[in-house]
py3Dmol code that shows the C-alpha trace and the ligand (Angstrom):
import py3Dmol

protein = """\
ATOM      1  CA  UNK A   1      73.454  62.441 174.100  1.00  0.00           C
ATOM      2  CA  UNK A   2      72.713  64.866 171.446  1.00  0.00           C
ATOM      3  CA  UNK A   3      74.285  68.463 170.549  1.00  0.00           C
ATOM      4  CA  UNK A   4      73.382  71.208 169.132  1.00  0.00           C
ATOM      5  CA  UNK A   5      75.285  74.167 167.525  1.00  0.00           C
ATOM      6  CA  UNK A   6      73.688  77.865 166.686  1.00  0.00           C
ATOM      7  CA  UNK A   7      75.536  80.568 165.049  1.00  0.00           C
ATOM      8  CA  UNK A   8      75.973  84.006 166.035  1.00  0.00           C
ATOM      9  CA  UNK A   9      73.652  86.614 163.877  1.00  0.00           C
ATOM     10  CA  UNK A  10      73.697  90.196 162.933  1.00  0.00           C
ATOM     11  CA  UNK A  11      70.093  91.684 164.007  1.00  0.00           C
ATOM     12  CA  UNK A  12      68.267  94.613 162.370  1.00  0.00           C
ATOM     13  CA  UNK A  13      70.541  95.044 159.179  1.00  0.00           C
ATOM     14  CA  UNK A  14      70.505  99.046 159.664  1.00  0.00           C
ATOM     15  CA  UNK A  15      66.780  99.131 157.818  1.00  0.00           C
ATOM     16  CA  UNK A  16      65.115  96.261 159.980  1.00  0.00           C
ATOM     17  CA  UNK A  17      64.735  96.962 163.456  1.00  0.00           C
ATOM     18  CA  UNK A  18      63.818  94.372 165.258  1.00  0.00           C
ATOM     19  CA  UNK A  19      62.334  92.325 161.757  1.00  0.00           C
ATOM     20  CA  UNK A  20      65.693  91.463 159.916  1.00  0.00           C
ATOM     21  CA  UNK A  21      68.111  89.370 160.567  1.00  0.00           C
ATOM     22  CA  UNK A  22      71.150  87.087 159.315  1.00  0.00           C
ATOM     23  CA  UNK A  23      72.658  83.977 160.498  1.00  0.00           C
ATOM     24  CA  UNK A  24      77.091  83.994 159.800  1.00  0.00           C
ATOM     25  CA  UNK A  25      79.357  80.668 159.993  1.00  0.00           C
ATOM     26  CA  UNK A  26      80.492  81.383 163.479  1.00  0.00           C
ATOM     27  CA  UNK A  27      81.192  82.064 166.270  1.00  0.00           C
ATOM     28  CA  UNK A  28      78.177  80.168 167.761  1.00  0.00           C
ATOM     29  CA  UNK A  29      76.970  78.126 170.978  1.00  0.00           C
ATOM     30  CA  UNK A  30      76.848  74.557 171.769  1.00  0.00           C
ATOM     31  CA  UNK A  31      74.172  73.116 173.832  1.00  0.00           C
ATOM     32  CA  UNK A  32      74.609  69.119 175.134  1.00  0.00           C
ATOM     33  CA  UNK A  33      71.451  67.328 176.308  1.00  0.00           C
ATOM     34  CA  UNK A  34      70.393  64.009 177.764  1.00  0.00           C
ATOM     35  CA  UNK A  35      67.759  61.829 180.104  1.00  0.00           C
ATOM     36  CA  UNK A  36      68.199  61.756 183.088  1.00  0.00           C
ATOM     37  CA  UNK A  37      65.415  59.981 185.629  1.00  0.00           C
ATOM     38  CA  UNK A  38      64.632  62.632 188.075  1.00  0.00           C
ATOM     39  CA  UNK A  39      62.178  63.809 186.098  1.00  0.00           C
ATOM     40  CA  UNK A  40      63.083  67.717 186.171  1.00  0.00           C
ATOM     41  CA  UNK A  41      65.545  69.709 183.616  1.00  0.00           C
ATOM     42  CA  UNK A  42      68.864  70.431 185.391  1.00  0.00           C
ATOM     43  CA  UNK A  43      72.064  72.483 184.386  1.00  0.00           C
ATOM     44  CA  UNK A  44      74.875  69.826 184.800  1.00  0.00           C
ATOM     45  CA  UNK A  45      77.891  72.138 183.073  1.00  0.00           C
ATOM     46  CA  UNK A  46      78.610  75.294 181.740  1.00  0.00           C
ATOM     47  CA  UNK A  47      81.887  75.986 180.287  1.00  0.00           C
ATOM     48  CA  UNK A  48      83.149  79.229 178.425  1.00  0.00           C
ATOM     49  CA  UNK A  49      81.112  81.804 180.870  1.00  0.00           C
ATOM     50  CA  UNK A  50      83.680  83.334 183.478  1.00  0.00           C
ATOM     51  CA  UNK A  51      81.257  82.409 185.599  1.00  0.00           C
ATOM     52  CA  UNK A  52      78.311  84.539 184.997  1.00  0.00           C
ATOM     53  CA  UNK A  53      75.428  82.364 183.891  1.00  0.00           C
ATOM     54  CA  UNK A  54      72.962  80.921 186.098  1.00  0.00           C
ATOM     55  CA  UNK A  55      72.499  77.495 186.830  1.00  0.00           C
ATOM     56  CA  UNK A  56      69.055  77.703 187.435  1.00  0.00           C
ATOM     57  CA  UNK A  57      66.975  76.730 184.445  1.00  0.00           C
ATOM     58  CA  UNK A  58      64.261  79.684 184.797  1.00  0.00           C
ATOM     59  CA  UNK A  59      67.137  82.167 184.496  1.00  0.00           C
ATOM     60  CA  UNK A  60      69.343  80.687 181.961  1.00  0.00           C
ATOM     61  CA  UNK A  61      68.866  81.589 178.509  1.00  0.00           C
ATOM     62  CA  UNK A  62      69.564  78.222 177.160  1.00  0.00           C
ATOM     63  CA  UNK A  63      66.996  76.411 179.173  1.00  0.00           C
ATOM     64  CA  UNK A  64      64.169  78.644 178.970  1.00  0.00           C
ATOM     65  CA  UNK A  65      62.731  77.445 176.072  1.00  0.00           C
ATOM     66  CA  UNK A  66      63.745  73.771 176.703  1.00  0.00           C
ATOM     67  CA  UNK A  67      61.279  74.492 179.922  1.00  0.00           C
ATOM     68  CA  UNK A  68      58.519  74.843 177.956  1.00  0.00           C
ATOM     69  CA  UNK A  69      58.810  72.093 175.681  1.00  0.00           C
ATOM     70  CA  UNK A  70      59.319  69.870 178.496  1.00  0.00           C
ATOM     71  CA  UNK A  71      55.857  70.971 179.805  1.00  0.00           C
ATOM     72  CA  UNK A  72      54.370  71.051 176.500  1.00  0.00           C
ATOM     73  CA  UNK A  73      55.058  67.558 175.491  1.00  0.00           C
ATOM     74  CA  UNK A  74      55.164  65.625 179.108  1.00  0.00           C
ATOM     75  CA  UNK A  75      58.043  63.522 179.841  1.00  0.00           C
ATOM     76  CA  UNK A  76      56.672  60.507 182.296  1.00  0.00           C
ATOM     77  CA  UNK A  77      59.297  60.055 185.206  1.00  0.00           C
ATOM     78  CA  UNK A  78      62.275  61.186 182.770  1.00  0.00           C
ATOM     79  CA  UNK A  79      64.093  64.474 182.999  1.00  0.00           C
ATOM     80  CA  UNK A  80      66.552  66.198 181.016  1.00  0.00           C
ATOM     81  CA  UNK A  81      70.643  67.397 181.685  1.00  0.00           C
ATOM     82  CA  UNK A  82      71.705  69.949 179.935  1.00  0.00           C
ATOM     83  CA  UNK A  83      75.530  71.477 179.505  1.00  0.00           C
ATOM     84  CA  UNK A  84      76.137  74.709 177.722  1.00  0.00           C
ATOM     85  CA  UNK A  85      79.457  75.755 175.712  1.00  0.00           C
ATOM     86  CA  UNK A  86      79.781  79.192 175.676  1.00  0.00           C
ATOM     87  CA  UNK A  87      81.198  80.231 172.886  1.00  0.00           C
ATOM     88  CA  UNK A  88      80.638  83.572 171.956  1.00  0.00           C
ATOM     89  CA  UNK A  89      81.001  86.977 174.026  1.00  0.00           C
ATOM     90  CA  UNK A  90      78.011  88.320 175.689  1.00  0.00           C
ATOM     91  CA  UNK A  91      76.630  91.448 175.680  1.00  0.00           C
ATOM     92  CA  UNK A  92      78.489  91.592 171.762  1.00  0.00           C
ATOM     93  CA  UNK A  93      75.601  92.373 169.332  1.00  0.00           C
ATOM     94  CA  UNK A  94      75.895  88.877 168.007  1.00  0.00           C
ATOM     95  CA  UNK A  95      73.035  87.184 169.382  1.00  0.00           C
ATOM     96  CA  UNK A  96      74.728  85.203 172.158  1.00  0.00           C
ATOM     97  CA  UNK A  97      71.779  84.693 174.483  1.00  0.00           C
ATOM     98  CA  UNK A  98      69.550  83.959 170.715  1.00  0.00           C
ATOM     99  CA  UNK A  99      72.452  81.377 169.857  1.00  0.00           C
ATOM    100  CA  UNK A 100      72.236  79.427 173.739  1.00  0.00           C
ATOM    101  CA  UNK A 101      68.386  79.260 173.412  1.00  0.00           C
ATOM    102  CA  UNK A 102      68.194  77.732 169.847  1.00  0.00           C
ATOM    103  CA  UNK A 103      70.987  75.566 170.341  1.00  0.00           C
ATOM    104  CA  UNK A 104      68.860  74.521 173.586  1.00  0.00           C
ATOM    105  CA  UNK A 105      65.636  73.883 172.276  1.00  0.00           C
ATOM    106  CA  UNK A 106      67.277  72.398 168.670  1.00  0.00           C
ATOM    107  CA  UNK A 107      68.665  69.583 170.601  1.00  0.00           C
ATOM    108  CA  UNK A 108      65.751  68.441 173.204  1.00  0.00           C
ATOM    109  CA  UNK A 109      64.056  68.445 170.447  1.00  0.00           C
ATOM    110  CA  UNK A 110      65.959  65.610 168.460  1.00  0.00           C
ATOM    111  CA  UNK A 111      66.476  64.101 171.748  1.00  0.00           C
ATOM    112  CA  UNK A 112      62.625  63.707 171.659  1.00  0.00           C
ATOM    113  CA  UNK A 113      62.717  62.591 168.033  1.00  0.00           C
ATOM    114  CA  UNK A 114      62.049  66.080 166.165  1.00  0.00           C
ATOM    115  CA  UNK A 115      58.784  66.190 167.007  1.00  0.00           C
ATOM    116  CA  UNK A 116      58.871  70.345 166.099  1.00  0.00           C
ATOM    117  CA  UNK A 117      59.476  71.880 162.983  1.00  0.00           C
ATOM    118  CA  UNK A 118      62.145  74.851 162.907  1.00  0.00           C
ATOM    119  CA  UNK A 119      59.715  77.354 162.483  1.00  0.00           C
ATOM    120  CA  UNK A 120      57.654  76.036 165.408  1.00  0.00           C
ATOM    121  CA  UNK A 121      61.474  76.030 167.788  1.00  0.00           C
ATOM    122  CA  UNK A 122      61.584  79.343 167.545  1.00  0.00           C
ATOM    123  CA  UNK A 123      58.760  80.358 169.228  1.00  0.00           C
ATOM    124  CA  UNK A 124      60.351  77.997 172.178  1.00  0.00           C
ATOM    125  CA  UNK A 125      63.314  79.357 171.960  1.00  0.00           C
ATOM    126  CA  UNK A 126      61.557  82.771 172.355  1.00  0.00           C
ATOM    127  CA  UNK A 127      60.974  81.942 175.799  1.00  0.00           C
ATOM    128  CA  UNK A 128      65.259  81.933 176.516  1.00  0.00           C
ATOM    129  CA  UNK A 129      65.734  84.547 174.547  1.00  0.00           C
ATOM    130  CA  UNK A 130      63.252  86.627 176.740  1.00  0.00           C
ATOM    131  CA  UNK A 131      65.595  85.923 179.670  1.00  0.00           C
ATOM    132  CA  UNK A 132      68.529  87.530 178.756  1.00  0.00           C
ATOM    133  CA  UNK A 133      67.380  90.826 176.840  1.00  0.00           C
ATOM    134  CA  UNK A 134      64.060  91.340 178.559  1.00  0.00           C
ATOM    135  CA  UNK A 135      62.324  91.277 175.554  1.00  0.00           C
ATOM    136  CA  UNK A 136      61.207  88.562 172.782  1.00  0.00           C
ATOM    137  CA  UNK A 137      62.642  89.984 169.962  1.00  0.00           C
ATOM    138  CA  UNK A 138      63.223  87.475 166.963  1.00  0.00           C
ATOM    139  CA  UNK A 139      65.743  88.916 164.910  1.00  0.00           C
ATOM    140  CA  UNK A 140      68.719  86.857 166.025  1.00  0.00           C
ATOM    141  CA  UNK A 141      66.946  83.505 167.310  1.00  0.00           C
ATOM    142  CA  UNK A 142      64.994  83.141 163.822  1.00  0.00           C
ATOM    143  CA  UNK A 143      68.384  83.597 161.499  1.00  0.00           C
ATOM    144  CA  UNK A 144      70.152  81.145 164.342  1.00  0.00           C
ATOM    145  CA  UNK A 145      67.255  79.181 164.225  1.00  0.00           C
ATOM    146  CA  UNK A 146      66.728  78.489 160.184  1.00  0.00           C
ATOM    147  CA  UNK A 147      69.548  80.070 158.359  1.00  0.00           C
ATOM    148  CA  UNK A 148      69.896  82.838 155.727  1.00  0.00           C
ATOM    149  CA  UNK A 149      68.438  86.405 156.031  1.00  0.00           C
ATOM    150  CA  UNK A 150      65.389  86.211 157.689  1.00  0.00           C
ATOM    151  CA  UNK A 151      62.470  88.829 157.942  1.00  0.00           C
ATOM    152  CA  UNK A 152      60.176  88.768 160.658  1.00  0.00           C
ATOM    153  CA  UNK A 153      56.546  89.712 158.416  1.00  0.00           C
ATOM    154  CA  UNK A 154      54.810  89.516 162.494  1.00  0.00           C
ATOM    155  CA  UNK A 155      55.144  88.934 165.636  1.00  0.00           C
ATOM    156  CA  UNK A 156      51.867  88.073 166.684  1.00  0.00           C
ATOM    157  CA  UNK A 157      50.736  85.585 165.099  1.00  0.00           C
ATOM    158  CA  UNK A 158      54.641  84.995 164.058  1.00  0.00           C
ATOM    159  CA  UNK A 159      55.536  84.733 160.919  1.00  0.00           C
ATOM    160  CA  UNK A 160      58.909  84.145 159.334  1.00  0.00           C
ATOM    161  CA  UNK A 161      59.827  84.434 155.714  1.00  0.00           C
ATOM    162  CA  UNK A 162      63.272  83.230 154.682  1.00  0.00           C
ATOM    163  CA  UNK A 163      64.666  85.995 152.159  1.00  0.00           C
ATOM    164  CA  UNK A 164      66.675  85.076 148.952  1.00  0.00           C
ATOM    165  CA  UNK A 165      70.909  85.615 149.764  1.00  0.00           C
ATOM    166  CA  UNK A 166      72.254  87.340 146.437  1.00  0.00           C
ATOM    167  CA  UNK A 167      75.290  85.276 145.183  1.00  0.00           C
ATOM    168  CA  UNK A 168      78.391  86.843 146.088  1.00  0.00           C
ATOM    169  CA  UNK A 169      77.117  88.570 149.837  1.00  0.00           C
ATOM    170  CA  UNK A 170      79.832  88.666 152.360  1.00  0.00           C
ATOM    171  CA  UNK A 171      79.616  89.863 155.740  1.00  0.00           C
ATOM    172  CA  UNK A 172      82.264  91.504 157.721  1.00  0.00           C
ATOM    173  CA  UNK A 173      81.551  91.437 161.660  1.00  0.00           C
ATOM    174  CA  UNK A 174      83.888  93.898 164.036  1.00  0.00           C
ATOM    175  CA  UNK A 175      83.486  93.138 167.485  1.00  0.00           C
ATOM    176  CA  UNK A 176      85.303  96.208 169.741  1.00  0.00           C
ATOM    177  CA  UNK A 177      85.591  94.541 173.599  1.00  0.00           C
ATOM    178  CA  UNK A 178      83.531  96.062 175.345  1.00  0.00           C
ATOM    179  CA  UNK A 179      80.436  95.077 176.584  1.00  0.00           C
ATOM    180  CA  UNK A 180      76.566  96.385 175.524  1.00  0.00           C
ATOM    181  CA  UNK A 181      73.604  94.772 177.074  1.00  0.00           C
ATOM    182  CA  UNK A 182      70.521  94.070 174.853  1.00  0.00           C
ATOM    183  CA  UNK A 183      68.031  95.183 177.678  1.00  0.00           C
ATOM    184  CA  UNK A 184      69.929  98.571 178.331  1.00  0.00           C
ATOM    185  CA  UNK A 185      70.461  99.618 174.691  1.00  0.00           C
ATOM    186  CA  UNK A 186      66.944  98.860 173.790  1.00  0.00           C
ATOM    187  CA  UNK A 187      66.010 101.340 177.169  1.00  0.00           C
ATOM    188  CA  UNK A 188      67.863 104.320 175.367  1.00  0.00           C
ATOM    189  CA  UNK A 189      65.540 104.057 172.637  1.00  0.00           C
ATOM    190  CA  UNK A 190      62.323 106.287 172.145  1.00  0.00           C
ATOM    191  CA  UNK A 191      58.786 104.660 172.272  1.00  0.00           C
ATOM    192  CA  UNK A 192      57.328 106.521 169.653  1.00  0.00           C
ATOM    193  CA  UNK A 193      58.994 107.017 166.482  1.00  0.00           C
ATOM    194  CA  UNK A 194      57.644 110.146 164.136  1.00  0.00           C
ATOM    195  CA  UNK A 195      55.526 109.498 160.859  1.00  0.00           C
ATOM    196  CA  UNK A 196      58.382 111.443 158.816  1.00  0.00           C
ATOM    197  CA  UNK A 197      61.486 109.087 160.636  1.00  0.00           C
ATOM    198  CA  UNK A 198      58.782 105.840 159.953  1.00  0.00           C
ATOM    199  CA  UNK A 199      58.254 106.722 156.036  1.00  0.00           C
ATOM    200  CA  UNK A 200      61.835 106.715 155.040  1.00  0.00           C
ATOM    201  CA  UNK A 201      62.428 103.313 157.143  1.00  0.00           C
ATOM    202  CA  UNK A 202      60.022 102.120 155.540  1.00  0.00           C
ATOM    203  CA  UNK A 203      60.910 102.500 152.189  1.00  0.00           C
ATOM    204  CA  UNK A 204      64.280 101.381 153.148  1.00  0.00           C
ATOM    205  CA  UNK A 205      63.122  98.498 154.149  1.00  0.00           C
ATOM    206  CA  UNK A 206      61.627  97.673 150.867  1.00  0.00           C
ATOM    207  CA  UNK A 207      64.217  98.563 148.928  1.00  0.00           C
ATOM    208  CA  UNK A 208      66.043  96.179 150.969  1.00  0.00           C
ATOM    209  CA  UNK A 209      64.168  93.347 150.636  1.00  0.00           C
ATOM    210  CA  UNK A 210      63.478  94.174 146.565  1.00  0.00           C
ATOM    211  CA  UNK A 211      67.496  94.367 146.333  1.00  0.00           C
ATOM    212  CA  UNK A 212      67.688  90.933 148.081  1.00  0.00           C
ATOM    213  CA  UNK A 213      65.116  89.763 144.866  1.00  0.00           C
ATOM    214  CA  UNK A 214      67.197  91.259 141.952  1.00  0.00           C
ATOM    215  CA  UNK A 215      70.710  91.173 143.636  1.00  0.00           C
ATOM    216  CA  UNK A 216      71.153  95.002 143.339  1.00  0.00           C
ATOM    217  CA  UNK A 217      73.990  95.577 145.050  1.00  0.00           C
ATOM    218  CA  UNK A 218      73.791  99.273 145.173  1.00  0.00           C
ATOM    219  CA  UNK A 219      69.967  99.400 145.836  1.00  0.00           C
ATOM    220  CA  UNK A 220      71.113  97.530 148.918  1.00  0.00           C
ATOM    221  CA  UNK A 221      73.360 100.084 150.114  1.00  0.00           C
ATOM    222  CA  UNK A 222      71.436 103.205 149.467  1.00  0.00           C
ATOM    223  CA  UNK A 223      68.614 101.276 151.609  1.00  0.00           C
ATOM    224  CA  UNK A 224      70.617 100.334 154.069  1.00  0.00           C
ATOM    225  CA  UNK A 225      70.343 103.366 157.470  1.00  0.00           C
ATOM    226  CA  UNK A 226      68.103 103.445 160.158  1.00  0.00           C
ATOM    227  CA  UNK A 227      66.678 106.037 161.406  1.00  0.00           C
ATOM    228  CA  UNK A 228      64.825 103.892 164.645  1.00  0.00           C
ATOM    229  CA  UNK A 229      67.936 102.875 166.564  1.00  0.00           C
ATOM    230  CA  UNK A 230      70.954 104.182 165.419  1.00  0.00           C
ATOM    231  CA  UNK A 231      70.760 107.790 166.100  1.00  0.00           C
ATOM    232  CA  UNK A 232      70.925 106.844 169.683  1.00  0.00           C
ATOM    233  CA  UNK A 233      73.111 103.851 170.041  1.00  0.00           C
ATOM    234  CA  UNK A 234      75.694 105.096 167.745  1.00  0.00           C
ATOM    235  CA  UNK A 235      77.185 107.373 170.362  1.00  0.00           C
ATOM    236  CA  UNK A 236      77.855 103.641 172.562  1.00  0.00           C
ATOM    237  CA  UNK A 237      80.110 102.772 170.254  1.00  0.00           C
ATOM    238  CA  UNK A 238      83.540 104.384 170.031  1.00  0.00           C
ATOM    239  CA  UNK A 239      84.563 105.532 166.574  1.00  0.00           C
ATOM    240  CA  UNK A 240      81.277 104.735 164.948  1.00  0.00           C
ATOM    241  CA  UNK A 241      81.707 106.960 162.562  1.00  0.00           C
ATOM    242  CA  UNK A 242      85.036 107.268 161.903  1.00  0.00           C
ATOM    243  CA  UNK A 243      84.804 103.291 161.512  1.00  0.00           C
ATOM    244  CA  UNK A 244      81.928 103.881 158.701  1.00  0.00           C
ATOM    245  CA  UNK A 245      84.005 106.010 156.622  1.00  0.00           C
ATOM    246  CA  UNK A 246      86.752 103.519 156.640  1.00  0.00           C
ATOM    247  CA  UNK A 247      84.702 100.670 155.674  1.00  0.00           C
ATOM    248  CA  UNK A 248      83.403 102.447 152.978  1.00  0.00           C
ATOM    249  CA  UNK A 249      86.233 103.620 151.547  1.00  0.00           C
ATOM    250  CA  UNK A 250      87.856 100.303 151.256  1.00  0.00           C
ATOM    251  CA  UNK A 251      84.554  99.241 149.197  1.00  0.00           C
ATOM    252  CA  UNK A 252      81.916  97.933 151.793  1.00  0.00           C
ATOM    253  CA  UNK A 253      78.481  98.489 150.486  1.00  0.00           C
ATOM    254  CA  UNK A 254      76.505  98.865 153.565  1.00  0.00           C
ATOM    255  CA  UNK A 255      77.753  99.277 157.329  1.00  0.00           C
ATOM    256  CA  UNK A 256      76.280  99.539 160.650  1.00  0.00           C
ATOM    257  CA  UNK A 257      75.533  98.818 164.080  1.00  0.00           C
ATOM    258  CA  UNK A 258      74.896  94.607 164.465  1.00  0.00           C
ATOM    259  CA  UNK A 259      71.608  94.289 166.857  1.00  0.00           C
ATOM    260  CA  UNK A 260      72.254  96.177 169.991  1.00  0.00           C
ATOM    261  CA  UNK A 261      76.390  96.458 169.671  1.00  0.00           C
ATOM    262  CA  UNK A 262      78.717  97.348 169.918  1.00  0.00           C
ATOM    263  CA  UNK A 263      79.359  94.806 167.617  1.00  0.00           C
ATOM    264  CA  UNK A 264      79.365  96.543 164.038  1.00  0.00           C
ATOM    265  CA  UNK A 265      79.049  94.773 160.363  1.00  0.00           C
ATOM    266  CA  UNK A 266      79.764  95.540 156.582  1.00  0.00           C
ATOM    267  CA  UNK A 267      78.338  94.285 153.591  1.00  0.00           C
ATOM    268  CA  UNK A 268      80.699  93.908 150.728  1.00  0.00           C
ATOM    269  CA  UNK A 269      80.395  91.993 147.381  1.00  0.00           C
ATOM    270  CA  UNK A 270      83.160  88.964 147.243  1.00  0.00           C
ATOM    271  CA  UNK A 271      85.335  87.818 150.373  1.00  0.00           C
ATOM    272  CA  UNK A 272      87.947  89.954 149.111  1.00  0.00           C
ATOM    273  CA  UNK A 273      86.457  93.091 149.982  1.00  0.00           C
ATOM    274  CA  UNK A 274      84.951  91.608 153.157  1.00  0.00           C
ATOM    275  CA  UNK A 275      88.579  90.888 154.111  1.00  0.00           C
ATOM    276  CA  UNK A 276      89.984  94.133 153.214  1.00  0.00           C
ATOM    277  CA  UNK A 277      87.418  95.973 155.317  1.00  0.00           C
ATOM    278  CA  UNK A 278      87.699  93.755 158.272  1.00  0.00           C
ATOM    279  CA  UNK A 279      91.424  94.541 158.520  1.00  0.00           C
ATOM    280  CA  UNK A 280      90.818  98.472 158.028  1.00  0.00           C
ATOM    281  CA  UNK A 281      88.304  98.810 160.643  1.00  0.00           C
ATOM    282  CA  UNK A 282      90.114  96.919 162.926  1.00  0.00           C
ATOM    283  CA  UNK A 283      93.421  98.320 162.398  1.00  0.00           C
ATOM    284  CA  UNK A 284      91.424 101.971 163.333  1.00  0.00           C
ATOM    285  CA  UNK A 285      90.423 100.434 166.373  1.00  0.00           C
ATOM    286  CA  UNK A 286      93.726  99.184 167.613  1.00  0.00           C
ATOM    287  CA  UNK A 287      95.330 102.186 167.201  1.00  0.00           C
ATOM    288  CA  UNK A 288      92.931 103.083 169.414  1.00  0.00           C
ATOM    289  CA  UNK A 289      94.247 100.257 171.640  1.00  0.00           C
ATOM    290  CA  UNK A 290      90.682  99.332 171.815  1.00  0.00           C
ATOM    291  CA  UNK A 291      90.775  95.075 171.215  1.00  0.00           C
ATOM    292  CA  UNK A 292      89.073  93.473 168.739  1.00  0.00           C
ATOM    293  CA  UNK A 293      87.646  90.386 167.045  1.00  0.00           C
ATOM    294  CA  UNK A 294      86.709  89.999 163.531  1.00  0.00           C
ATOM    295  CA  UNK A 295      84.270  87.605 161.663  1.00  0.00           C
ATOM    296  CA  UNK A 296      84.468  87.365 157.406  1.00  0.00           C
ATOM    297  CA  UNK A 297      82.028  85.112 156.935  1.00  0.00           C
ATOM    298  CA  UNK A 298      79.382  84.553 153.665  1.00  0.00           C
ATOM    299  CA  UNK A 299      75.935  83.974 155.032  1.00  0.00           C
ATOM    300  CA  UNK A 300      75.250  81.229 156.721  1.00  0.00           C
ATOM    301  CA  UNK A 301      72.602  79.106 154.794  1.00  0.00           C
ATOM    302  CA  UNK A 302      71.591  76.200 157.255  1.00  0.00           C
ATOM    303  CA  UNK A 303      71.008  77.489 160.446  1.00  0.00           C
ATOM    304  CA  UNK A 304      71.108  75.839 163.510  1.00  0.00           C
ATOM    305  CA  UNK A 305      72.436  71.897 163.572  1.00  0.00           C
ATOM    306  CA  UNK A 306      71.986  68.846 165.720  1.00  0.00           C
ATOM    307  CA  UNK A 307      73.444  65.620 166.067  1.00  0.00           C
ATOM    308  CA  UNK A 308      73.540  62.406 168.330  1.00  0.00           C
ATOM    309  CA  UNK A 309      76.497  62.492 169.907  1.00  0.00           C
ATOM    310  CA  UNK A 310      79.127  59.430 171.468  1.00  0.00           C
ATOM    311  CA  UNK A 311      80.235  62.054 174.002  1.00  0.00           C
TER     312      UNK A 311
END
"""
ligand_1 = """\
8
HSE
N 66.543 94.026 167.402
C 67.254 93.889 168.650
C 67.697 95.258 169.096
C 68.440 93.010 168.411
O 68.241 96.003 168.278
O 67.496 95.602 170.274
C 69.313 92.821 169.602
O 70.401 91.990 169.233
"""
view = py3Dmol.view(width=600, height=400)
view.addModel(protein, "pdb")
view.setStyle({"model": 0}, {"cartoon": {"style": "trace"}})
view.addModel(ligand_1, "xyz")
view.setStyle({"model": 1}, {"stick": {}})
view.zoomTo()
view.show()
């Protein structure tokens, strides 16, 4: 048996819609797979769902990528199991259904002897991401996928470059419990965006990526807003605002929505301050007696893992 693990991610990074993206320590998902010798791919297990995922393989984000490798490579009479852990909240802004296809397609794929590069399981795991949020966005599957803070340069042909992490970048996540879906926030959106909104993302997003180069800390910040999503998903989550203020006050250097929500995130320089602003935004939000959970975590360098495993 082999297993894979993929950790959660925080899409978009205010300045990137739908191009940036960054992998944290955890929470992520755990995929299991073996051969079996019925020759098809089959959902033995899922644990960690309430319930709520499909154990059909077409319609369950873990296996849709794991689908198409199976065709792509042919597989004689043998046939693959597969058991998901779910391990992270859905509908979050973390990248849950991104974190269940990599973790999918990371471990057929040493179960068939690595046979695809990282770069080239993405693309795979695409086709699982698709099922969940309607849409084949890459921002959280490629930072799950490889690791570090990841820019998306295209989508067709994709390409992926893997951005440098300045020393000392801590990320604070704030998950409030309610539920967003991918598919229904990215439906609120506009389809056009105007040429005076797309000139100051734009040089955001440069500054962004130039800050990443010289570790300019407050280069980073002022870069850091979006004028493409949050405008109109802001008002999903409660005390956006009110949550920003906080978390700048107690020294973040950046803070935002993470991918769809209603998770939100904060940059800060040193653990310390990721830890102080963690426990100010949540402490607004319980007194709110809205629950939370919170993730301090420096970026997570290597990505997506898999190992043969005893059982
Ligand atoms: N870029 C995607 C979005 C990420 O914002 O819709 C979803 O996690």
């Amino acid at each position: 048996m082999v297993t894979a693990f993929a950790p959660a991610t925080v899409a978009n990074l205010n300045c990137g819609f739908d191009v940036l993206g960054l992998a944290i320590e955890t929470p992520g998902d755990e995929v299991s797979v073996w051969w079996n010798d019925v020759g098809e791919v089959r959902i033995v297990k899922i644990e960690g769902d309430d319930g709520k995922l499909s154990y059909l393989p077409e319609e369950n984000t873990a296996t849709g990528g794991i689908l198409t490798m199976f065709e792509m490579v042919g597989k004689g009479s043998r046939g693959i199991d597969v058991a998901i852990k779910k391990k992270m909240p859905f509908g979050s802004g973390l990248g849950s259904s991104a974190a269940s296809a990599v973790a999918g397609v990371m471990a057929v794929n040493k179960l068939m002897g690595s046979p695809f590069t990282k770069t080239e399981l993405v693309e795979f795991a695409l086709d699982g991401e698709v099922i969940a949020s309607g849409s084949r966005h890459a921002d959280n599957v490629a930072p799950s996928m490889m690791g570090g803070i990841v820019l998306i340069k295209s989508y067709h042909p994709l390409e992926i470059v893997q951005l440098p992490v300045p020393e000392g970048l801590w990320v604070t996540v704030i998950h409030p419990q309610i539920e967003i879906l991918t598919k229904e926030a990215r439906n609120i959106l506009p389809k056009e965006i105007g040429l005076k909104e797309a000139i100051i993302q734009t040089g955001n997003i440069a500054g962004f990526v130039s800050a990443l180069y010289t570790g300019d800390f407050e280069l980073m910040g002022k870069s850091m807003t979006d004028r493409f999503a949050e405008p109109y998903r802001a008002a999903l989550i409660p005390q956006f605002d009110l949550m920003r203020t906080k978390a700048m006050l107690h020294g973040a250097i950046s803070f935002g929505i993470s991918g769809s929500g209603p998770s939100v995130f904060a940059f800060s320089k040193g653990e310390e301050t990721a830890l102080k602003v963690a426990t100010a935004v949540k402490s607004l939000l319980n007194n709110l007696k809205i629950e939370t959970n919170s993730y301090t975590s420096a970026i997570n360098q290597s990505g997506a893992k898999a190992w043969h495993d005893l059982g």
